[in-house]
KEKE-3310 file (N, C-alpha, C; in steps of 0.2 Angstrom, whole numbers, plus 5000, padded with zeros to 4 digits):
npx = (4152:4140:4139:4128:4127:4133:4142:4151:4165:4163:4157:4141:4134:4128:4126:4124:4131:4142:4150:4151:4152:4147:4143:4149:4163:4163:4151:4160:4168:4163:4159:4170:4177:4164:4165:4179:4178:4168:4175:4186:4180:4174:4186:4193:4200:4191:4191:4201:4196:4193:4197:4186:4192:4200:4193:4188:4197:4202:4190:4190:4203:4197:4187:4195:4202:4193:4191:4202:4203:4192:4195:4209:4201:4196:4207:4211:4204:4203:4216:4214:4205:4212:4224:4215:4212:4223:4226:4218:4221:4236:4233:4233:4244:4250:4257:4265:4282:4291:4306:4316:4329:4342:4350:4348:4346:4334:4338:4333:4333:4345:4348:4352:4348:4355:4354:4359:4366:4376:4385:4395:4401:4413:4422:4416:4416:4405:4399:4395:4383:4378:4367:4373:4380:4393:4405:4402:4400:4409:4409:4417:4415:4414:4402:4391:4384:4372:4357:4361:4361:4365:4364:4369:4370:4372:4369:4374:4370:4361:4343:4336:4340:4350:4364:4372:4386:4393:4407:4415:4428:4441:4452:4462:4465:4459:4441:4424:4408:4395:4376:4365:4349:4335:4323:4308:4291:4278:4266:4257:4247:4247:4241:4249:4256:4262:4258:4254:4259:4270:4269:4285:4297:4295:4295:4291:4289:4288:4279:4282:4296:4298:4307:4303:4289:4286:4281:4276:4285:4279)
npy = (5053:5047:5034:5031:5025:5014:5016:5012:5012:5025:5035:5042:5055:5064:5082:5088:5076:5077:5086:5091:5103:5121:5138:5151:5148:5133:5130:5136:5126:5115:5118:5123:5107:5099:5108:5104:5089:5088:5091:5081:5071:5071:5072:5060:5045:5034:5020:5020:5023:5031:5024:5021:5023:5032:5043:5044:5048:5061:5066:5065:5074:5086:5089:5087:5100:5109:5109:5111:5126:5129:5125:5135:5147:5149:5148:5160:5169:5166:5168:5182:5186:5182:5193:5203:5200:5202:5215:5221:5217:5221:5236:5239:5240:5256:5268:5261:5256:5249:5237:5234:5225:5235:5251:5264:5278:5291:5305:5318:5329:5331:5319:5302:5285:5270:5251:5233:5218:5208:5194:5188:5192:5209:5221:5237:5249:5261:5270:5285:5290:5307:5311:5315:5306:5309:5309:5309:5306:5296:5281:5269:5255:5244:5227:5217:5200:5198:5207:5223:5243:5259:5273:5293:5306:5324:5340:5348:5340:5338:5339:5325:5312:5299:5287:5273:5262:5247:5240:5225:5225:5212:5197:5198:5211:5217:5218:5215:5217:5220:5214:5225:5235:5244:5256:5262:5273:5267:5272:5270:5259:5247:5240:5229:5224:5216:5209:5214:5230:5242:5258:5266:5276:5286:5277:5262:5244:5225:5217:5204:5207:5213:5211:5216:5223:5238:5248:5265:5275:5290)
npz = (5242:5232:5220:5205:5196:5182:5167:5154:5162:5168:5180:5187:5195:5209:5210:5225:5231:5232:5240:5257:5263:5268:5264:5250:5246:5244:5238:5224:5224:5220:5208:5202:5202:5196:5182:5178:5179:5170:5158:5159:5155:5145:5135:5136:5134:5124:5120:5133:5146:5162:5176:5191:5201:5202:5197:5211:5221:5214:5219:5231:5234:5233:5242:5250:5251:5252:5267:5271:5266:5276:5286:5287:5284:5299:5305:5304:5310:5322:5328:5324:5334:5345:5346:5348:5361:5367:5366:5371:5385:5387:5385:5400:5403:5401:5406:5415:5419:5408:5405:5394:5380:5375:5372:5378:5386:5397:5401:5413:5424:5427:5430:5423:5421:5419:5414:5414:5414:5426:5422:5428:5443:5445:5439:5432:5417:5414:5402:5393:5382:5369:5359:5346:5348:5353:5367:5386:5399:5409:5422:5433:5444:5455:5453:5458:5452:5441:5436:5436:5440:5437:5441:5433:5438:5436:5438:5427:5417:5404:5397:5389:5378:5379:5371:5382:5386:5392:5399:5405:5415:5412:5418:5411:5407:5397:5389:5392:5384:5392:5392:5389:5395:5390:5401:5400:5400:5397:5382:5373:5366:5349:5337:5330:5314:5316:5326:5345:5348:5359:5364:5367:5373:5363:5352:5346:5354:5354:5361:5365:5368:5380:5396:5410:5421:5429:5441:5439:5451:5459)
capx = (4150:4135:4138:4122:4126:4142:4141:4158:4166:4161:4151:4136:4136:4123:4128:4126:4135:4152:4152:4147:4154:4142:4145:4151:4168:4160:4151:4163:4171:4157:4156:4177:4174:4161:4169:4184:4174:4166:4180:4189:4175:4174:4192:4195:4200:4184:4196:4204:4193:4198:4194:4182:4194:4205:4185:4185:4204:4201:4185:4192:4207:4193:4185:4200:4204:4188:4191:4209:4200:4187:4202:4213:4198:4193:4212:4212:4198:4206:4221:4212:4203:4218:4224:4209:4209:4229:4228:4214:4226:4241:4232:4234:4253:4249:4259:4269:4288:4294:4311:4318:4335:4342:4356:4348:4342:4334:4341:4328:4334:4353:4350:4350:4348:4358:4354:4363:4366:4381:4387:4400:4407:4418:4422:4413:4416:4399:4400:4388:4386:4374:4362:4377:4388:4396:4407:4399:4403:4409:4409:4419:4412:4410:4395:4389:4382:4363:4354:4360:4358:4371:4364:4373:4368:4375:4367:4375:4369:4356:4337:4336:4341:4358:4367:4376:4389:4392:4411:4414:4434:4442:4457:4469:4468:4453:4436:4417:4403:4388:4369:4362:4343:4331:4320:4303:4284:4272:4261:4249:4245:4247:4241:4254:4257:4268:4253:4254:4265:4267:4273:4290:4301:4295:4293:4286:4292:4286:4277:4287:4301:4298:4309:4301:4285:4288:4276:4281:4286:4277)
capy = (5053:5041:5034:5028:5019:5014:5015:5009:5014:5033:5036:5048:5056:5070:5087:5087:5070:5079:5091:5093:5110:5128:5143:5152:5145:5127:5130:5138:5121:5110:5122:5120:5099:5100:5109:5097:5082:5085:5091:5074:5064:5075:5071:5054:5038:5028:5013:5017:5027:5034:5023:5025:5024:5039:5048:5044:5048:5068:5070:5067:5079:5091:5088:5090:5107:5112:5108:5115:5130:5130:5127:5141:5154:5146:5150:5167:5171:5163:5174:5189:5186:5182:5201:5208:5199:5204:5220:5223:5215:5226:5242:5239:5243:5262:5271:5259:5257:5242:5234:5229:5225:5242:5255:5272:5283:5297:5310:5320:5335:5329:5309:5295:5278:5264:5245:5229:5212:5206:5188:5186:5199:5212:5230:5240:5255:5264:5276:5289:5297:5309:5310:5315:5300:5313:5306:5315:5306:5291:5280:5265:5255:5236:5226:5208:5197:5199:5213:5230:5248:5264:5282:5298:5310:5326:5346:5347:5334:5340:5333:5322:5305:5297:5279:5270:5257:5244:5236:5223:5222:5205:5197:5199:5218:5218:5220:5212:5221:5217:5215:5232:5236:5252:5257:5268:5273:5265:5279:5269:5252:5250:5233:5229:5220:5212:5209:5220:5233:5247:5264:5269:5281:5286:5270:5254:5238:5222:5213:5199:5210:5214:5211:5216:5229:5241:5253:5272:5281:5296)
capz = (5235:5229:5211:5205:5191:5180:5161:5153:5168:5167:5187:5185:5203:5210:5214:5231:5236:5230:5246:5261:5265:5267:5259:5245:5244:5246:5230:5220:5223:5217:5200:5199:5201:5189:5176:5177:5178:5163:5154:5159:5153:5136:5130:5140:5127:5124:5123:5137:5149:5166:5181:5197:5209:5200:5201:5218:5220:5214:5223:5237:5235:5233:5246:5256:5248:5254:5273:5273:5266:5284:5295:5286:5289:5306:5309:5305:5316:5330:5327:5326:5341:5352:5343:5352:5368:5371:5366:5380:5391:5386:5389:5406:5403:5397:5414:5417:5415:5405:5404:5388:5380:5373:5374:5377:5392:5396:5407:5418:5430:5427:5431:5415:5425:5415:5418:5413:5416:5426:5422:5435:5450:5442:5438:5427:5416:5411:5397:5393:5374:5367:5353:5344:5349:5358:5376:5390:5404:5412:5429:5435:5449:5454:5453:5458:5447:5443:5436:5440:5437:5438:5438:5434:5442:5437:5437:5420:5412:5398:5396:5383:5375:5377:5373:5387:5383:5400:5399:5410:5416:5414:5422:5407:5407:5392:5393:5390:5384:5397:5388:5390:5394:5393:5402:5398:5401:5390:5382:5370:5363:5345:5336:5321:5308:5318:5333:5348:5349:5364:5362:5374:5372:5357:5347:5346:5356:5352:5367:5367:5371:5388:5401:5417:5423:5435:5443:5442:5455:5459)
cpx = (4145:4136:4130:4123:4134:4141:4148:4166:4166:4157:4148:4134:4130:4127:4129:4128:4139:4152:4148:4147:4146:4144:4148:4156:4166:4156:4153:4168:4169:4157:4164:4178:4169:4162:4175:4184:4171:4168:4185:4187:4175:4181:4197:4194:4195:4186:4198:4202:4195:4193:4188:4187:4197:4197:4189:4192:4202:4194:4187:4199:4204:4192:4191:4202:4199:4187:4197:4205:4197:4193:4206:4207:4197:4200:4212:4207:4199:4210:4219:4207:4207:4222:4221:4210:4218:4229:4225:4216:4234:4241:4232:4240:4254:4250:4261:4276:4289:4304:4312:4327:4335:4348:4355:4345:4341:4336:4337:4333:4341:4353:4348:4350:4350:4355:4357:4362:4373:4382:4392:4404:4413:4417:4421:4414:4410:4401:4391:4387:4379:4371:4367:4384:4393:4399:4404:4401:4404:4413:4413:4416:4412:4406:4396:4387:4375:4362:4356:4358:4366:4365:4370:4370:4374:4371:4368:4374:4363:4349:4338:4339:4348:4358:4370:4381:4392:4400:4415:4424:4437:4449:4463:4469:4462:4448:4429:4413:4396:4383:4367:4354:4341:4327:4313:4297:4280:4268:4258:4253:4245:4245:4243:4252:4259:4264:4254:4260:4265:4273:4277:4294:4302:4294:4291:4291:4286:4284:4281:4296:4303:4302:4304:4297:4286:4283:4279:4280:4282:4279)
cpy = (5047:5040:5030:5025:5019:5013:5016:5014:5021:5032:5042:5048:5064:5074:5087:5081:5074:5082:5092:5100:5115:5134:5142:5148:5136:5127:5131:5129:5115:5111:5120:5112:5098:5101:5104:5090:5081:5085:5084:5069:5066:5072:5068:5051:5035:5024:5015:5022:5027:5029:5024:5028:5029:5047:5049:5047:5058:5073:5070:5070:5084:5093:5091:5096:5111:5113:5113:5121:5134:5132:5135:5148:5155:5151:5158:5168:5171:5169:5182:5191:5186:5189:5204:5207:5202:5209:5227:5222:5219:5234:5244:5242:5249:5265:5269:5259:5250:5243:5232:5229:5231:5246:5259:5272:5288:5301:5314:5324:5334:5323:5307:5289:5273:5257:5240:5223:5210:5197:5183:5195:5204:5219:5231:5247:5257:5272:5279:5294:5300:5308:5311:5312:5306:5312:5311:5314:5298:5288:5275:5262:5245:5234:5218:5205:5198:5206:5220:5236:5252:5272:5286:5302:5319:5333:5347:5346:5337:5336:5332:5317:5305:5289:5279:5263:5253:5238:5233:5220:5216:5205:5199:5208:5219:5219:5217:5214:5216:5216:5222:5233:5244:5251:5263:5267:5270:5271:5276:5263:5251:5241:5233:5226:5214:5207:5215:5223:5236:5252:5266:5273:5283:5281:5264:5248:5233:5219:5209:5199:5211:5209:5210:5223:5231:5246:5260:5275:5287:5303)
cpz = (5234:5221:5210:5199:5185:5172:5157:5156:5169:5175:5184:5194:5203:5213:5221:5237:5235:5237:5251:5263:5263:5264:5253:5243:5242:5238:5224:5219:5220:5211:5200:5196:5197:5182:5173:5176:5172:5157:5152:5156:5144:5134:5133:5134:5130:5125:5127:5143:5158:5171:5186:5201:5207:5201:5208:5220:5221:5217:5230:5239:5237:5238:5252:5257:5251:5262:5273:5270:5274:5288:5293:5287:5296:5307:5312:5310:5320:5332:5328:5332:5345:5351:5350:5360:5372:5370:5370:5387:5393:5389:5396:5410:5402:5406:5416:5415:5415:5405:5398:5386:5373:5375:5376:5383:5390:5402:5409:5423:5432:5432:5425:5421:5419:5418:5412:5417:5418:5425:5427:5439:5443:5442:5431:5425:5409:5407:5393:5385:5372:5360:5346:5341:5351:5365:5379:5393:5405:5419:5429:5443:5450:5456:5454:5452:5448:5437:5440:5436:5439:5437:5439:5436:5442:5435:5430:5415:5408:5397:5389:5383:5374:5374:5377:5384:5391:5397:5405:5410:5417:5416:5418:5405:5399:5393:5390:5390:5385:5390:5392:5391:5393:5397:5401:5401:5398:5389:5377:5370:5354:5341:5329:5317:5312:5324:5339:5350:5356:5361:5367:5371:5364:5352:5349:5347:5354:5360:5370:5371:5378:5393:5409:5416:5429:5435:5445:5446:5456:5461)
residu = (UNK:UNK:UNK:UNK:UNK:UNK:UNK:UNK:UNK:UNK:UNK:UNK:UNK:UNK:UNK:UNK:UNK:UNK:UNK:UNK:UNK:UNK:UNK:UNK:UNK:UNK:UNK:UNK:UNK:UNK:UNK:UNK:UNK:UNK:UNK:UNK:UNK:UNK:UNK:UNK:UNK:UNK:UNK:UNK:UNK:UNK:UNK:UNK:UNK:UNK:UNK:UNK:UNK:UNK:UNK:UNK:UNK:UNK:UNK:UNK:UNK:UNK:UNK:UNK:UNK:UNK:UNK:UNK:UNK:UNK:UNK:UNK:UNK:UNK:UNK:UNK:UNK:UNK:UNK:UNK:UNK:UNK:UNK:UNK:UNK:UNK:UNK:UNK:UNK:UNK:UNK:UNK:UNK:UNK:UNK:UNK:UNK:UNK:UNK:UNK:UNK:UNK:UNK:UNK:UNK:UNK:UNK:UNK:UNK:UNK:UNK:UNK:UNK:UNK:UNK:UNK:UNK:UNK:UNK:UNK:UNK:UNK:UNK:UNK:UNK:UNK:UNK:UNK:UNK:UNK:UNK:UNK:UNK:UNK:UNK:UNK:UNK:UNK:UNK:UNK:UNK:UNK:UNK:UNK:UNK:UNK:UNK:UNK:UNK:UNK:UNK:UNK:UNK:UNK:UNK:UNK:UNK:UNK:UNK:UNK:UNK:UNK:UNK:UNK:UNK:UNK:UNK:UNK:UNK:UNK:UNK:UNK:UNK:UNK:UNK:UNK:UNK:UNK:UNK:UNK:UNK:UNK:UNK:UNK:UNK:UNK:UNK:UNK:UNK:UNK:UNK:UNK:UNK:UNK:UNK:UNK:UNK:UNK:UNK:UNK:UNK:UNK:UNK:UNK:UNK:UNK:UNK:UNK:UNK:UNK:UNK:UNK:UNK:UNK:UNK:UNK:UNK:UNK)
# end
């Protein structure tokens, strides 16, 4: 801001020292600080008139109002560019099978494939219910610790979407429910609300989600 001259302590200041900013918003700020400054000057006490430094004080709130402005659309931009650039990068995943954390399978020519996290060695009983919550079937088996998997395997078994439930037997004769994953295809890309979604088994995972990629079989 350049004051040019001080007349009982009122500053008289030229429009274009107040802001350096461009565009629209940038002028709308110069007309709002305008309006306010002449207002403050109109029905400020004669005896007892408003300092420079309180000027200079609220111009440069402005000012900064003006900048946090830039940055907040700068941001956005930013934002919606990195949108675009992962959601070109995602498409890549369209035919492949993701891992995530989940309770369901799907059963194929009487196989469902379960998978689960063991935490320590032990035995486990795998339970298998239908769209229903209907029992179907269930396995008992021990497993290591790590990442494993169970398929059932059984002619009978019906295509379509189950839950599986993974409890892991302990020493006292009770039992621990493992962490559970799905597995599915990707069959599109979908860019949310939320950022980038992906389409599996029918509905929409969160990117973030993902566990592991795996290459389907043929």
């Amino acid at each position: 801001m350049e004051i040019n001259a001080n007349y009982s302590s009122i500053p008289t200041v030229t429009e274009d020292s107040i802001f350096a900013e461009d565009g629209q918003d940038a002028d709308q700020l110069r007309i709002d600080f305008l309006k306010m400054l002449t207002a403050q000057l109109e029905y400020q006490d004669p005896m007892d008139p408003v300092e420079n430094t309180e000027f200079t004080a609220q111009m440069a709130q402005f000012s900064s109002l003006g900048e946090q402005q830039k940055s907040n659309a700068l941001l956005e931009q930013l934002i919606s560019s990195q949108n675009g650039n992962q959601l070109n990068q995602v498409v890549s995943y369209i035919g492949k099978n993701v891992v995530f954390e989940g309770d369901k399978t799907v059963a194929t020519d009487g196989q469902a494939t379960t998978r689960f996290k063991m935490e320590a060695e032990g035995d486990v009983e795998i339970s298998l219910y239908d769209s229903n919550n209907q029992f179907v079937a269930s396995a008992v088996q021990h497993f290591g610790k790590g990442d494993q998997s169970y398929q059932f395997s059984d002619a009978a078994l019906a295509d379509g979407n189950y839950r599986f439930t993974v409890a892991v037997q302990d020493d006292n004769g009770g039992s621990i429910v493992a962490k559970t994953y799905e597995a599915g295809e990707v069959t599109g890309v979908v860019n949310g609300d939320s950022g980038v979604e992906l389409e599996v088994n029918g509905h929409t995972l969160s990117f973030a989600d993902i566990r592991r990629v795996e290459q389907l079989t043929s």
